[in-house]
C-alpha positions in Angstrom: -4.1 -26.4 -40.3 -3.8 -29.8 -38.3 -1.3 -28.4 -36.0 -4.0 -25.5 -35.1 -6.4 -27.5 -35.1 -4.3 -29.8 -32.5 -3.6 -26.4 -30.6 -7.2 -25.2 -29.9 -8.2 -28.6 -29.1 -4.8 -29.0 -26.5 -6.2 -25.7 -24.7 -10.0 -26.2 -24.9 -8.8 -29.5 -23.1 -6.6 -27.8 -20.9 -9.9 -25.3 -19.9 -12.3 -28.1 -19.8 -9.8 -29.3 -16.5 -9.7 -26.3 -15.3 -13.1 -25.3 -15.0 -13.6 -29.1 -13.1 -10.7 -28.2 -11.0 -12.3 -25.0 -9.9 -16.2 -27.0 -9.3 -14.6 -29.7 -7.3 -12.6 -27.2 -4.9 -16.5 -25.7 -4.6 -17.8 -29.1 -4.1 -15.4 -30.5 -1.7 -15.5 -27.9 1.0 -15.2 -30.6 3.7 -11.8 -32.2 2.2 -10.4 -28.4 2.0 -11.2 -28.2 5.8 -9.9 -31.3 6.6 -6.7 -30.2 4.9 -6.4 -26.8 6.5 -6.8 -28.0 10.1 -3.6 -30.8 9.3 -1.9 -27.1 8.5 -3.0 -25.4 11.3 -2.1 -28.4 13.8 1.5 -28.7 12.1 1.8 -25.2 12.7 1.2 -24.7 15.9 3.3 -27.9 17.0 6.4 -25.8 14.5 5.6 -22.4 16.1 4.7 -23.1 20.1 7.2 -26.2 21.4 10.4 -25.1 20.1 10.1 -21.5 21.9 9.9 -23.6 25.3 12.5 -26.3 24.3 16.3 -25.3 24.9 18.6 -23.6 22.1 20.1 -26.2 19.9 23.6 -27.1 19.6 26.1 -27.9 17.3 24.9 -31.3 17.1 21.3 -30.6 16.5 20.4 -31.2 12.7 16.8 -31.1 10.5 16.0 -34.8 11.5 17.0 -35.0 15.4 15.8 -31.1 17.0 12.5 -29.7 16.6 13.9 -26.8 16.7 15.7 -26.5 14.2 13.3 -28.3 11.8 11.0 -25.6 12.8 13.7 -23.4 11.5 13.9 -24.4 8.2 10.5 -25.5 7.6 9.3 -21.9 8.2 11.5 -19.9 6.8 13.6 -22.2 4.4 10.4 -23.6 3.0 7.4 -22.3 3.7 7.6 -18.8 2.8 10.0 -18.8 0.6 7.7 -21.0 -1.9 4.6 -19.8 -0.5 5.4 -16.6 -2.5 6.4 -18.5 -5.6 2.6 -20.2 -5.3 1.3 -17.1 -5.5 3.3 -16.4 -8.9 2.2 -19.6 -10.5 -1.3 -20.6 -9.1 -2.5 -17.4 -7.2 -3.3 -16.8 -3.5 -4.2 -20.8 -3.2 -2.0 -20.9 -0.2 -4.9 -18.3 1.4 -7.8 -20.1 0.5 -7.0 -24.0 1.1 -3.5 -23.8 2.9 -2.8 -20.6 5.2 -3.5 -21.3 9.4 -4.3 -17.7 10.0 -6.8 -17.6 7.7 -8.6 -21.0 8.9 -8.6 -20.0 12.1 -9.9 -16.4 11.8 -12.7 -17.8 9.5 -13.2 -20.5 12.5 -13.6 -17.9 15.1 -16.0 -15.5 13.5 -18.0 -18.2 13.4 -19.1 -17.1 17.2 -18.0 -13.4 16.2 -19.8 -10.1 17.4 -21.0 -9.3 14.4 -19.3 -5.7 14.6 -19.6 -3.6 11.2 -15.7 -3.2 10.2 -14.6 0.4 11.0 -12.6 2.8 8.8 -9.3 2.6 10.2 -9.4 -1.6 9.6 -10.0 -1.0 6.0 -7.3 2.1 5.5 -5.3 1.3 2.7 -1.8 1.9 4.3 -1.9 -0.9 6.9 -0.7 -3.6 3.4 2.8 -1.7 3.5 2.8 -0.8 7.5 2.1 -4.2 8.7 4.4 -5.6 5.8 7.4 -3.1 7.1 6.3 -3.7 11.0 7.2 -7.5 10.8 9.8 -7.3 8.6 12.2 -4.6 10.9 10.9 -6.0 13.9 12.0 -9.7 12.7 15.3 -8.4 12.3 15.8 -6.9 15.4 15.1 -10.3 17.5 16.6 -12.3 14.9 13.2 -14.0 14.3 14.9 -16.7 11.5 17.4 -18.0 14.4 15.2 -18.1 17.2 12.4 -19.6 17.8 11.1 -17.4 21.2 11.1 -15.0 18.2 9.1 -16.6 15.7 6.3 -17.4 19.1 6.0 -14.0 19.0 6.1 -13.0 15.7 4.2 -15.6 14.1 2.4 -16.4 17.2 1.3 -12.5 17.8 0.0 -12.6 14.4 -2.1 -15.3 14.9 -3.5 -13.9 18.0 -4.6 -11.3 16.4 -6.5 -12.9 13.7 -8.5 -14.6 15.8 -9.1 -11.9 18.0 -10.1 -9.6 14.7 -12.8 -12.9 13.6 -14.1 -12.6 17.2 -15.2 -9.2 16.8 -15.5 -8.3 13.3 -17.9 -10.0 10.7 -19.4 -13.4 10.8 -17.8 -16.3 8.8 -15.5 -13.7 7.5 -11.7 -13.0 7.0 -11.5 -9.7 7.7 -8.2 -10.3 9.3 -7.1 -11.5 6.0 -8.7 -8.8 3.8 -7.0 -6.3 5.7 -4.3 -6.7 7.9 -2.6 -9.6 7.6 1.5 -8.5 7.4 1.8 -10.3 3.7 -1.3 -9.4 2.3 -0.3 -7.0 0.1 2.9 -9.0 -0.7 0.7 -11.9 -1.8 -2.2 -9.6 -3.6 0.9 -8.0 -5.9 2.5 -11.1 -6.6 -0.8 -12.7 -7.6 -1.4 -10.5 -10.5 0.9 -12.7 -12.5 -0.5 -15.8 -12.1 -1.6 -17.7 -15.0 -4.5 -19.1 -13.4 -7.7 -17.5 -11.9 -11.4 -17.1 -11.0 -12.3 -15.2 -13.6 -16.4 -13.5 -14.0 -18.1 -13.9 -17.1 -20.4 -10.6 -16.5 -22.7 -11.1 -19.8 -23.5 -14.3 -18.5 -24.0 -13.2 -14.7 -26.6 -10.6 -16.0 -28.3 -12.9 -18.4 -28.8 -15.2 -15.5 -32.4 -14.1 -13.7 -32.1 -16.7 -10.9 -28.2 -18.0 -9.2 -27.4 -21.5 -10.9 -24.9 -23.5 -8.2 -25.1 -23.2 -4.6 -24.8 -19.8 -2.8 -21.2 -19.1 -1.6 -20.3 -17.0 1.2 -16.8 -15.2 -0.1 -15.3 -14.9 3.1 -12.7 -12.7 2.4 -14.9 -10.5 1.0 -14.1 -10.0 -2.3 -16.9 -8.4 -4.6 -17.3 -11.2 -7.1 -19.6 -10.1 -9.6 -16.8 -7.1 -10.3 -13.9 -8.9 -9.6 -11.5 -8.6 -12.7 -8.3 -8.9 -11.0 -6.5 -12.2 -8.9 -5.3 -10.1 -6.4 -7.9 -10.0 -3.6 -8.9 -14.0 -4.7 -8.0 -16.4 -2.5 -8.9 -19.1 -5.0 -11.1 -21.2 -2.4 -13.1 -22.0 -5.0 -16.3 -21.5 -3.5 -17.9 -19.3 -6.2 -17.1 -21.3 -8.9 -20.2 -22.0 -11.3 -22.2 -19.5 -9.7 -25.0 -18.1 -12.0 -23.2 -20.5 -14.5 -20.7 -17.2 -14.4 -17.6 -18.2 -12.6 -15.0 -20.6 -13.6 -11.3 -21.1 -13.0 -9.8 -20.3 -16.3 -6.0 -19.6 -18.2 -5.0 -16.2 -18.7 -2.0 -14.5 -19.7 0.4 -13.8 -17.2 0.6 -10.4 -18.4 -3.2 -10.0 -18.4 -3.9 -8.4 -15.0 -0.8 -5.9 -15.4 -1.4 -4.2 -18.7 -5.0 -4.3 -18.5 -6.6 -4.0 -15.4 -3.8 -2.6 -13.4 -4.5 0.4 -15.2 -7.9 0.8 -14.6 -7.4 0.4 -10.8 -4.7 3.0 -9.5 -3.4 2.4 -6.1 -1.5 4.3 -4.1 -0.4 2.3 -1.8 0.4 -0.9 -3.8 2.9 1.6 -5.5 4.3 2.4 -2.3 4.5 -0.9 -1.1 5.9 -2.1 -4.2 8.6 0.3 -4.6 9.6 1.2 -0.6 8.3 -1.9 0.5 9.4 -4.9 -1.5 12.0 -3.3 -3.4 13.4 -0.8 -0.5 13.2 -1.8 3.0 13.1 -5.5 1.9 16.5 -5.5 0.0 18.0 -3.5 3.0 16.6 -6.0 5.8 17.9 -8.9 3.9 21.1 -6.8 3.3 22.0 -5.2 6.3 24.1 -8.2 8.0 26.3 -8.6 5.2 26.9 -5.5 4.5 30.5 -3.8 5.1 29.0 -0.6 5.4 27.4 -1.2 8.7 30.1 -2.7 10.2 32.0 0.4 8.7 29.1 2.7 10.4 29.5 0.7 13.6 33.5 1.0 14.4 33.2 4.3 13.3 30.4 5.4 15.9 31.5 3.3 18.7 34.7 4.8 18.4 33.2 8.2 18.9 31.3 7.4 21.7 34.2 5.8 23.5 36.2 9.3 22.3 33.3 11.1 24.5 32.9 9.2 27.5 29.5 7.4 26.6 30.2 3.7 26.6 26.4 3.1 27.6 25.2 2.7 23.6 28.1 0.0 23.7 26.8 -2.0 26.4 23.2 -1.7 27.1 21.1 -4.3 26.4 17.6 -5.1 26.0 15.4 -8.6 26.5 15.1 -10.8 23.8 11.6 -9.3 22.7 13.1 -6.1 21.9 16.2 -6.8 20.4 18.2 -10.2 20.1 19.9 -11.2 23.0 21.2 -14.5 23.6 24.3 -14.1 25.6 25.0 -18.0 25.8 25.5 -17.9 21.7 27.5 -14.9 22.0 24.6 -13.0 20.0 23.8 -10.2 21.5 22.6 -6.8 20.2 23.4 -3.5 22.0 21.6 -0.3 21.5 24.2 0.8 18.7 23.6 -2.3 17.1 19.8 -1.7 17.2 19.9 1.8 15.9 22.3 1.1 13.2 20.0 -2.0 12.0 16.9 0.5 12.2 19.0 3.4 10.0 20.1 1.5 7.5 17.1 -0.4 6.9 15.7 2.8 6.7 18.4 4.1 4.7 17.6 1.7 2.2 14.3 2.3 2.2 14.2 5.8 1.7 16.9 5.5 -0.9 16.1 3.0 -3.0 12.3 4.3 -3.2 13.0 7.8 -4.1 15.5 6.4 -6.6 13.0 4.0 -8.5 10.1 6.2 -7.8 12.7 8.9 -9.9 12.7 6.6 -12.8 9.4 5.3 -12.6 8.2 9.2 -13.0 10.6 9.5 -15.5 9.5 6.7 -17.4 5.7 8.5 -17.0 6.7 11.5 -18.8 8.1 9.6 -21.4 5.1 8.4 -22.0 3.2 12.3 -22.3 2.2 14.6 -19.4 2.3 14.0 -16.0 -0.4 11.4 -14.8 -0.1 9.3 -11.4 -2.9 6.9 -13.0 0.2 6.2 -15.6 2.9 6.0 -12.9 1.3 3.6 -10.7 0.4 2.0 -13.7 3.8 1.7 -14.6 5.4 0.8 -11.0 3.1 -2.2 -11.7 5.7 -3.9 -13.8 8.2 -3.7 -11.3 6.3 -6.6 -9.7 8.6 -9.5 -11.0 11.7 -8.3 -10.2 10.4 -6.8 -6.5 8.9 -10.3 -6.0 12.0 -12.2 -7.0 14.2 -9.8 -4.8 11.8 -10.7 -2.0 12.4 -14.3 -3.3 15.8 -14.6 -2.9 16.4 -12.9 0.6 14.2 -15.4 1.9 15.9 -18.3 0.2 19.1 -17.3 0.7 18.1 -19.1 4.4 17.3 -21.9 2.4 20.9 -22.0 1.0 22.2 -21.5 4.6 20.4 -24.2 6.3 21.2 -26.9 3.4 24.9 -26.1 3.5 24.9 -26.4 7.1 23.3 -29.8 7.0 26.5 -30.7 4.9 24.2 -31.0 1.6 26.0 -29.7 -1.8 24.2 -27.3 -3.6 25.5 -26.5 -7.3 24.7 -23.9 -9.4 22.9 -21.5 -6.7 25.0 -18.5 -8.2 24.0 -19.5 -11.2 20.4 -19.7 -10.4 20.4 -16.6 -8.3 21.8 -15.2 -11.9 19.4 -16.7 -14.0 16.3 -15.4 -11.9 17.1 -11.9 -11.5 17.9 -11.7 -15.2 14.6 -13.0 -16.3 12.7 -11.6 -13.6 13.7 -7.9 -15.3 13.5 -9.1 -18.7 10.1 -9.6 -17.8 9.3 -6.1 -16.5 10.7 -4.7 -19.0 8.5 -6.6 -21.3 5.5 -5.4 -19.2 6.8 -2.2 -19.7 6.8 -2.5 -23.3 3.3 -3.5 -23.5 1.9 -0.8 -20.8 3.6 1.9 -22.9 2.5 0.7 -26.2 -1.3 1.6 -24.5 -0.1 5.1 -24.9 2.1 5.5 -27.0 4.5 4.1 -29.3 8.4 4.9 -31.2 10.7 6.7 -29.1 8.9 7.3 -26.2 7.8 3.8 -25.6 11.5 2.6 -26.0 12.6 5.6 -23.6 9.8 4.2 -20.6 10.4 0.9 -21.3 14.3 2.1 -21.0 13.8 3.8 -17.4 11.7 1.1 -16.1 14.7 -1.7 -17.2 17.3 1.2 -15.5 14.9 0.7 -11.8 15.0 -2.9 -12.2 18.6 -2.8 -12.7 19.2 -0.8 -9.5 17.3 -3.3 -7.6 19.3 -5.9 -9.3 22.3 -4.2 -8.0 21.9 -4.7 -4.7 21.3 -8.6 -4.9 24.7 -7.9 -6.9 26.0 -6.4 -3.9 24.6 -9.3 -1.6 25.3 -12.3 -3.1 28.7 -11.7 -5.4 30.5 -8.9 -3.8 30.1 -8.8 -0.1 
């Protein structure tokens, strides 16, 4: 009795902070902007200067080129723990942290005022901007470059503000919509332990707002909102109507119960041909002995037929990497090879796990797509820790180049892609014990263990084979 007693008062503690946490974000609105416009001057110093300073050398290391700081700041830090934020504390980074979204929000402030048209708010453009960036990153080597990263970064931010000059006023439309990683970020979120969450009883028992009005610029309907994925946990609407607080919840919550109720397409698609597809293959493709396999064997049977022109024709820097002086240039058979197996992967990979997910769906009774994008939903941790590792793997590669000893990253690397499936599996479990139960919940959580395993493999592949 005392230790439950010491429990509920340990987590009605734990809530108590919470809920403060969540009111002081909405009362300090000012600090928050004080903090996002330090971020958005870092990064423009880390994305502009080092595209017009000249290439490192050998010599150049984190703490004497800009350049190469730059380097690992973006991509050995930044977003490789700006997705693991998402996993543990929700889309934060998008509300108090992210440039982009501070300075689309600035520029609408003088917007047009335009109504957002249909094709902004078509559902594909999470998975199309997502696999845009990504495949065109590769091609100009945006993680070694940083004329690259100007205009992939850069472009990006462009665009924002252009898309807050023109569409809504004090809103993030940019973000809501088209920004490359948010549907990366709204997947990922779903797991988080922490979120706004609506206490609707209390909303409707309220006949006048209690707390300040809030404008929710990324335009999330709050009074419905039962999900963390469209949050950016700015904390603005906290205590309104005495209804919205930041609270714990299960980081299993959003999955089995609400992820059901809200079918989606193209989360699916991103999830499965996105994160787990054409990621793995973009991260992969480098490495892999099958490309350079694919390579001798087609240059060879060009030079066999008299067209040495795929072999030697170049393109600028923007279109495909070229950088002569650091013997790193791609050709056009280099270009095309990079774009078909990336697709390769894609395709392959996403028509495999989509196989089992279905598979796991009939498991479960007849044929329902609610139930098999339902179930891709559980995929989530291991697609985000496959995303996870690609980017991290950088991290590994810019330490060890710095001459720093880093222990245990095999193991690591092990011990996250075990638990990362062990955990969808579990989600499995508990989505198909909605349904079901006995056999045919052990035979969907079964296929949905079988897809994460095939992601697994090609980490495998990645990091212990090739």
């Amino acid at each position: 009795m005392a230790a439950s007693v010491s429990t509920d008062l340990r987590e009605a503690w734990i809530d108590q902070r919470l809920a403060e946490l969540g009111h002081w974000l909405q009362r300090h609105g000012g600090i928050i902007r004080s903090v996002q416009w330090a971020v958005v001057a870092v990064y423009l110093v880390l994305v502009a200067v080092p595209a017009f300073l000249p290439l490192p050398d050998r010599t150049a290391h984190l703490w004497n080129n800009l350049t190469v700081l730059a380097q690992f700041a973006f991509w050995g830090i930044w977003w490789p723990f700006v997705l693991v934020s998402m996993v543990l504390v929700g889309r934060a980074w998008c509300g108090v942290l992210c440039p982009e979204g501070t300075l689309t929000e600035f520029a609408s402030r003088w917007s047009l005022g335009r109504a957002v048209p249909r094709w902004i708010t078509w559902g594909g453009w999470p998975f199309i901007a997502f696999a845009g960036t990504t495949v065109y990153g590769q091609m100009v080597s945006v993680y070694g470059y940083p004329k690259p990263v100007l205009a992939v970064l850069g472009g990006s931010t462009v665009a924002a503000i252009a898309v807050g000059l023109v569409y809504g006023r004090n809103k993030r439309v940019w973000c809501r919509y088209l920004c490359p990683v948010n549907g990366v970020f709204a997947v990922l979120a779903k797991l988080a332990p922490v979120s706004f969450q609506v206490d609707r009883p209390a909303w409707a028992a309220s006949d006048k707002p209690q707390g300040a009005a809030f404008n929710c610029a990324p335009l999330v309907p709050v009074k419905t909102m039962r999900g963390a994925g469209s949050c950016h946990m700015c904390g603005r609407c906290s205590g309104y109507r005495g209804a919205v607080r930041l609270a714990r919840r299960s980081p299993a919550y959003e999955i089995v119960h609400v992820a059901g109720t809200e079918p989606s397409l193209e989360q699916t698609i991103l999830i499965l041909f996105g994160m787990m597809g054409l990621a793995a293959g973009a991260f992969q493709w480098s490495s892999s002995p099958w490309f350079i396999d694919a390579k001798q064997w087609f240059a060879t049977w060009f030079i066999e037929h008299g067209m040495v022109w795929p072999l030697e024709t170049t393109l600028p820097w923007f279109v495909l990497t070229n950088y002569p002086e650091h013997n790193d240039v791609m050709t056009l058979l280099d270009g095309g090879l990079l774009l078909a197996y990336i697709g390769a992967a894609t395709v392959i990979l996403g028509v495999g796990l989509s196989a089992l997910v279905a598979l796991a769906t009939r498991f479960l009774g007849p044929w329902s797509s609610a139930r098999f994008h339902h179930l891709t939903q559980t995929l989530i941790p291991i697609a985000g820790c496959g995303v996870f590792l690609g980017l991290s793997a950088l991290t590994v590669t810019f330490l060890r180049g710095e001459g720093l000893p880093l222990p245990y990253v095999a193991e690591m690397r092990a011990g996250l892609l075990i638990g990362a499936s062990l955990w969808s599996a579990w989600l499995a479990w508990q989505v198909a014990g909605l349904t079901t139960g006995g056999w045919r919940r052990a035979g969907a959580t079964a296929c949905i263990a079988a897809a994460a395993t095939l992601s697994v493999s090609g980490w495998v592949l990645l990091f212990w084979i090739w």
